[in-house]
C-alpha positions as a Python dict, from the first residue, in 0.01 Angstrom:
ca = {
    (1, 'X'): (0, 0, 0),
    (2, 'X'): (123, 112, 349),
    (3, 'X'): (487, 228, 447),
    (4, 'X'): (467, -143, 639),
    (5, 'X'): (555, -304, 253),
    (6, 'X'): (867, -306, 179),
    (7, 'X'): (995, -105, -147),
    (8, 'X'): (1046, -225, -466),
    (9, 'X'): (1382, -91, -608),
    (10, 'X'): (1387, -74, -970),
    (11, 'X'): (1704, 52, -1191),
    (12, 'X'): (1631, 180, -1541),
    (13, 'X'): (1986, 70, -1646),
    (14, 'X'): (2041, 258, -1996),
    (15, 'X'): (1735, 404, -2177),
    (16, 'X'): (1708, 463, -2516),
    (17, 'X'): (1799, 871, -2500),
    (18, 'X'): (2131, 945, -2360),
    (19, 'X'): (2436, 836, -2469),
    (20, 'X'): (2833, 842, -2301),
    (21, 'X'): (2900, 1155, -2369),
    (22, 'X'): (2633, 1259, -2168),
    (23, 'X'): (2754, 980, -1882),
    (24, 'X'): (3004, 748, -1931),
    (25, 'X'): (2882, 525, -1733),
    (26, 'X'): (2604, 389, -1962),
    (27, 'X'): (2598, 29, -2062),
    (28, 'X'): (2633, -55, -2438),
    (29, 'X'): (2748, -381, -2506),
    (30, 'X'): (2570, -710, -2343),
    (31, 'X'): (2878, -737, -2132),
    (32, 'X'): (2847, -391, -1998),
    (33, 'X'): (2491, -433, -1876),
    (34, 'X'): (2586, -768, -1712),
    (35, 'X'): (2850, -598, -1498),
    (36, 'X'): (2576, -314, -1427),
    (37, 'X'): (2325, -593, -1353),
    (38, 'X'): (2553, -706, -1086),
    (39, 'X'): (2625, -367, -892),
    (40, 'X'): (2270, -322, -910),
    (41, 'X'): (2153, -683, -716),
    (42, 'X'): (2468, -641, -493),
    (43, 'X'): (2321, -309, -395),
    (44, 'X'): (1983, -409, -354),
    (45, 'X'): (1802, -329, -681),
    (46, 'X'): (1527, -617, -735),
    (47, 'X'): (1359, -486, -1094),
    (48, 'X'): (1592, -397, -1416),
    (49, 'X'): (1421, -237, -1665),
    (50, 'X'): (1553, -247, -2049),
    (51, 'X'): (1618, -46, -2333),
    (52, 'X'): (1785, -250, -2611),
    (53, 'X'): (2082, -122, -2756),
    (54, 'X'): (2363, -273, -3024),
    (55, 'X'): (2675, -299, -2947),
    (56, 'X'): (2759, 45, -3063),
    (57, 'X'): (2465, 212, -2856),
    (58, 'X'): (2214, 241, -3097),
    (59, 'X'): (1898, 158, -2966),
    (60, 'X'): (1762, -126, -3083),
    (61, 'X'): (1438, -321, -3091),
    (62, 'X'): (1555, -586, -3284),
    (63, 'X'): (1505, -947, -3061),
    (64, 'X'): (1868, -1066, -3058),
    (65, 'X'): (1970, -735, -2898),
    (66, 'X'): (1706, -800, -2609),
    (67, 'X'): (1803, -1159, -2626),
    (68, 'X'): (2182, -1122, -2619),
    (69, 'X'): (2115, -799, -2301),
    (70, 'X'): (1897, -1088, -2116),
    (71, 'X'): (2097, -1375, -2162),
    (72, 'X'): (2418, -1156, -2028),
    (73, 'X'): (2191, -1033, -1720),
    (74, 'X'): (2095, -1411, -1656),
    (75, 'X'): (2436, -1554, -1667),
    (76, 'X'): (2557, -1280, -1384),
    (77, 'X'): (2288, -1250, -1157),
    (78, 'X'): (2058, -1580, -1238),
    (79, 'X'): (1717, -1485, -1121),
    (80, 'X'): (1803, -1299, -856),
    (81, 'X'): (1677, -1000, -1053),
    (82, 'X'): (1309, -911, -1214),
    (83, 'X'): (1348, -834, -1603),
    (84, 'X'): (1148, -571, -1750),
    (85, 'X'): (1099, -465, -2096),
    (86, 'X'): (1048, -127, -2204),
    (87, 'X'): (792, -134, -2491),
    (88, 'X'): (752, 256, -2506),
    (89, 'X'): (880, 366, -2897),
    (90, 'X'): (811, 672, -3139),
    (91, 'X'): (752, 530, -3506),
    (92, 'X'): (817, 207, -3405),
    (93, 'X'): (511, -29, -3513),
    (94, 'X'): (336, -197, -3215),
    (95, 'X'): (387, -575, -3391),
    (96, 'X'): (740, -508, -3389),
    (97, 'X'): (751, -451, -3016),
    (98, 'X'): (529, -770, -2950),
    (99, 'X'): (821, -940, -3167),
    (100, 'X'): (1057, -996, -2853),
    (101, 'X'): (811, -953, -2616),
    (102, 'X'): (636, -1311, -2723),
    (103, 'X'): (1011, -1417, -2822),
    (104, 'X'): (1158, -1375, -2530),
    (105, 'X'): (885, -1356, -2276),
    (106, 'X'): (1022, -1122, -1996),
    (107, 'X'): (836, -1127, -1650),
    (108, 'X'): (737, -812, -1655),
    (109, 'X'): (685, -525, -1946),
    (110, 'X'): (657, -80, -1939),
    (111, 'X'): (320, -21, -2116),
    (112, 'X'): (284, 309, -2145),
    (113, 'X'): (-44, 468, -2066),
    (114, 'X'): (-144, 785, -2248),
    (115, 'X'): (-26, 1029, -2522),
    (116, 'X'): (100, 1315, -2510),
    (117, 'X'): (359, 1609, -2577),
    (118, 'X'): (706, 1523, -2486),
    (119, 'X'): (954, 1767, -2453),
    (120, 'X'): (1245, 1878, -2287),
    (121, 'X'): (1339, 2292, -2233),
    (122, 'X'): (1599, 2496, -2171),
    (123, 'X'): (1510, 2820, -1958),
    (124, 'X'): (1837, 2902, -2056),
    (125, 'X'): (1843, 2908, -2401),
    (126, 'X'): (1452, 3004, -2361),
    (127, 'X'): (1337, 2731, -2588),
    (128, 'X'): (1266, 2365, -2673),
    (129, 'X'): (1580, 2109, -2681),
    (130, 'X'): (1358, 1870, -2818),
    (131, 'X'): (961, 1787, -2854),
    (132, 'X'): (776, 1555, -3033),
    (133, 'X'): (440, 1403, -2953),
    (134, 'X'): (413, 1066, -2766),
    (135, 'X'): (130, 847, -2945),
    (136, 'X'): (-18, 587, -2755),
    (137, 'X'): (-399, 526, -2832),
    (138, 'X'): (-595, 278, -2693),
    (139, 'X'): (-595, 90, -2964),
    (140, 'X'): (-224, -1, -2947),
    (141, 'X'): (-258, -21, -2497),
    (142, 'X'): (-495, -270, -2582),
    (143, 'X'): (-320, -480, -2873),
    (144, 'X'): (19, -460, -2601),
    (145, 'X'): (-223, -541, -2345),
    (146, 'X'): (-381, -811, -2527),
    (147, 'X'): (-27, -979, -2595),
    (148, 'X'): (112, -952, -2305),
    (149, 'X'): (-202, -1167, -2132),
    (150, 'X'): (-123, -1405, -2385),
    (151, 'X'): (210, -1423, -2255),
    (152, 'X'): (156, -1423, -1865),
    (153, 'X'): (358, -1086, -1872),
    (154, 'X'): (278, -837, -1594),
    (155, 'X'): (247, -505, -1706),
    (156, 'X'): (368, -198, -1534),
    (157, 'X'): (131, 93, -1620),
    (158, 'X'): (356, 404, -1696),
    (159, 'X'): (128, 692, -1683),
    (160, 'X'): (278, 1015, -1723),
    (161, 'X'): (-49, 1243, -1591),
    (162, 'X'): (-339, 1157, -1331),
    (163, 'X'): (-550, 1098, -1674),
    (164, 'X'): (-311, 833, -1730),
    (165, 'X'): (-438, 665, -1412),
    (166, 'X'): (-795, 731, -1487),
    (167, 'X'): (-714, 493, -1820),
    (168, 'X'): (-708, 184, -1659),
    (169, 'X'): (-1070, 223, -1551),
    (170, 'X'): (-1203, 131, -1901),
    (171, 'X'): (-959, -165, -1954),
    (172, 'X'): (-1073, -301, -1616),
    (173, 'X'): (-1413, -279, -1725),
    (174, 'X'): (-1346, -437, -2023),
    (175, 'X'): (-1199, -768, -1873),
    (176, 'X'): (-840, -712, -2056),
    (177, 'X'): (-667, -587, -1690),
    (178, 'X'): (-766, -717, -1424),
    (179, 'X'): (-656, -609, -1003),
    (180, 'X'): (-422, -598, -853),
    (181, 'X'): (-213, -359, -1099),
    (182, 'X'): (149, -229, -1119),
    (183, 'X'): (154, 116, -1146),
    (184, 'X'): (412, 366, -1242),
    (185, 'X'): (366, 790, -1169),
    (186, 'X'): (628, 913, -1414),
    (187, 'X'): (724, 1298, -1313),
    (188, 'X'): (925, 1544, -1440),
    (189, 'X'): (849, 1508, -1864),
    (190, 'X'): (761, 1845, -2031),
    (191, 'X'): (409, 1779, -2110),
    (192, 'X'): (312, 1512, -1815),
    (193, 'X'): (261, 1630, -1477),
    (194, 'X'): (436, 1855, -1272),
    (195, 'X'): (693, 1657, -1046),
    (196, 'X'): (600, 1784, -704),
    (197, 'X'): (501, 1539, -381),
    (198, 'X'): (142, 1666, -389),
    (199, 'X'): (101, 1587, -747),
    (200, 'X'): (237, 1240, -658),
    (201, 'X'): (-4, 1201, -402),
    (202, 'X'): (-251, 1297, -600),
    (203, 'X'): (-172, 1007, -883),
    (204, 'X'): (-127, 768, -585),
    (205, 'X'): (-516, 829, -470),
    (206, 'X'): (-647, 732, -797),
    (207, 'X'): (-426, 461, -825),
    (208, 'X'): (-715, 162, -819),
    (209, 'X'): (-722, -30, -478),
    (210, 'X'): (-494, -350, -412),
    (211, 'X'): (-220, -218, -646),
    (212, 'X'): (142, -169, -622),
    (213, 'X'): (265, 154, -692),
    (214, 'X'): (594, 316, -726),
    (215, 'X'): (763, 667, -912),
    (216, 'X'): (972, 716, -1191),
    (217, 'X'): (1137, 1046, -1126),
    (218, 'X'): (1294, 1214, -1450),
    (219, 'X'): (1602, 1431, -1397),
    (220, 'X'): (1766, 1575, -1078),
    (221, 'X'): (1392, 1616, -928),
    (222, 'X'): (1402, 1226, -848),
    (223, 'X'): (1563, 1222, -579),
    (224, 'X'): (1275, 1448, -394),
    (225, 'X'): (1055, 1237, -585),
    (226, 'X'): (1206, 902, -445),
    (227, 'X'): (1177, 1055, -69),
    (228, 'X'): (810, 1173, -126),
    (229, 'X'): (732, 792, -274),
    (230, 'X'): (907, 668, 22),
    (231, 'X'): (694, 853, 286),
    (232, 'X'): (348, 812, 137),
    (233, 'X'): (403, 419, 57),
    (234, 'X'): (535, 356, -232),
    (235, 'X'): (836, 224, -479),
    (236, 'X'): (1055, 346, -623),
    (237, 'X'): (1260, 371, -981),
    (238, 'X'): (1636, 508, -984),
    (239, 'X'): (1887, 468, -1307),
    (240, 'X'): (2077, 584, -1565),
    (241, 'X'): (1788, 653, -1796),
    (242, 'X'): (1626, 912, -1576),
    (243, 'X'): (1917, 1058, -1382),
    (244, 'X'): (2269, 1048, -1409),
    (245, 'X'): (2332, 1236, -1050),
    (246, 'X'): (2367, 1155, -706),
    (247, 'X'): (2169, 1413, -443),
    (248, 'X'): (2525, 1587, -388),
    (249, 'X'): (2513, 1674, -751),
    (250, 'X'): (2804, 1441, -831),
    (251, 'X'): (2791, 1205, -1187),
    (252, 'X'): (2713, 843, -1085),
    (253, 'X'): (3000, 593, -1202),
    (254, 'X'): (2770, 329, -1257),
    (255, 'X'): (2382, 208, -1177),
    (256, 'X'): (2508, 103, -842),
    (257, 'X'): (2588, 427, -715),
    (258, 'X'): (2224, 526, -782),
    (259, 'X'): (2065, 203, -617),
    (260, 'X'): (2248, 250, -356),
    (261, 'X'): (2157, 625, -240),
    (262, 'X'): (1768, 494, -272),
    (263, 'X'): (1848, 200, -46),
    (264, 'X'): (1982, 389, 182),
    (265, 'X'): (1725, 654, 178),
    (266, 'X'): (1443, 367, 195),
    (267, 'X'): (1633, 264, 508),
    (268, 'X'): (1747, 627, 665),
    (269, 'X'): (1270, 735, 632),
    (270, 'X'): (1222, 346, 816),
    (271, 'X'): (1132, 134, 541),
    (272, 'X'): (1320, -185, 376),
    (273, 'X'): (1368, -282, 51),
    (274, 'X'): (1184, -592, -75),
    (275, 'X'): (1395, -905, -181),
    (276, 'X'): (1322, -1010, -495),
    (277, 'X'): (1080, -1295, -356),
    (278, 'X'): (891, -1047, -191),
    (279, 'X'): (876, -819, -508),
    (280, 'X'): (768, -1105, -707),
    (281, 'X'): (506, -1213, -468),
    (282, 'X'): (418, -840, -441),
    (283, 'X'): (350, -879, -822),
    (284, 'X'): (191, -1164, -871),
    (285, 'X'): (469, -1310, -1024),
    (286, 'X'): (523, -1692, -1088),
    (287, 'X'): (855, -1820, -888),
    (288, 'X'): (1134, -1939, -1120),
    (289, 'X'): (1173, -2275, -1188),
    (290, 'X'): (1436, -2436, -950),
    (291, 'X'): (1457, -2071, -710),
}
């Protein structure tokens, strides 16, 4: 990748974490992710990635839920718009995530690349809001992996530490993944790397040859994160499930707010933001039937 590509802008729209009275602004209901869907096209956004929730805000990973999100998103924004699945779950069994992946067959889904501790701190309170540990053996990478070749979904390679990276060596090797690969550097999880720009560099160096690459900056570090991605030639990944805050420190009102501060600072370092022909091409994605 060279700072001659133009970025991929992806929103994480809800997540499965927070909830509204952490922001408001989080979509619940199939309606309320339709309306986000739009604010995030009209802003530039070509890549929504999803969490299933109910209509209450439970998370979900139940296949009407996913269906009834997608089918919303569709009906506002057509194809104008890349859908990605999250597949990343604690306790959840792998066959249930395949479930509405081969249901529902999404273009592109997260697989996430490693375990590890997860954890969020409070130097305040000088301890641990939460931890748990991550789990994601090969053995399950592989069975996702496996299903989603079945399905002619991309995967996007979430990999939370430069050993992350180093994974998809083996699964290269073994004829399961094959270049070029979407890759994600998540930064700023207690437990995965440090989220600094030389760490990111760093991840981006071992990312394999060909490959599309972009961030996923966790918290109010993104936006440095975003800027760093943007200079050394990469994408980048804004939204309500990482951040809920704009660089001034003021609460986004919607996904829209936060797709379009990384537009603008993908145009204010030179760059532009791909269309979401070029981010499909850029992917190796099939065109849509009738687009």
């Amino acid at each position: 990748m060279s700072l001659d590509d133009p970025v991929i802008i992806t929103c994480s729209i809800s997540g499965a974490i927070a909830d509204r009275d952490q922001c408001p602004a989080i979509p619940y209901t199939p309606e309320e992710y339709a309306s986000e869907a739009r604010r995030i096209v009209d802003e530039g956004g070509v890549m929504i990635h999803i969490h299933a929730r109910r209509p209450d805000g439970v998370p979900s990973f139940e296949v009407e839920d996913f269906r009834a999100i997608t089918e919303a998103i569709r009906a506002e924004v057509g194809d104008g718009v890349i859908v990605n699945y999250s597949t990343g779950a604690i306790g959840v069994p792998v066959q249930r995530r395949i479930a509405y992946l081969r249901e529902l067959r999404p273009e592109v889904a997260a697989l996430n690349m490693g375990s590890m501790n997860y954890a969020k701190y409070s130097s305040r309170r000088k301890d641990f809001v939460f931890q748990t540990v991550f789990a994601n053996p090969f053995d399950e990478i592989v069975e996702l992996l496996k299903a989603m070749n079945e399905l002619g979904i991309k995967p996007e390679h979430e990999c939370f530490d430069v050993g992350h990276v180093g994974s998809l060596a083996p699964l290269v090797d073994m004829g399961i993944l094959e270049p070029p690969l979407h890759v994600s550097a998540v930064m700023g999880i207690v437990g995965g790397v440090p989220p600094t720009a030389r760490n990111l560099a760093h991840m981006a160096e071992n990312v394999p040859d060909g490959s599309h690459w972009g961030v996923i900056g966790i918290s109010r570090r993104q936006w440095m994160l975003v800027a760093a991605a943007l200079t050394l030639g990469g994408s980048i990944r804004v939204g309500l499930e990482d951040n809920f805050y704009l660089p001034d420190g003021t609460m986004a009102r919607s996904n829209g707010d936060l797709i379009a501060k990384a537009r603008q600072m993908t145009e204010d370092v030179g760059r532009r933001p791909a269309t979401v022909a070029e981010a499909r091409a850029r992917l190796g994605l099939p065109t849509p039937v009738g687009a």
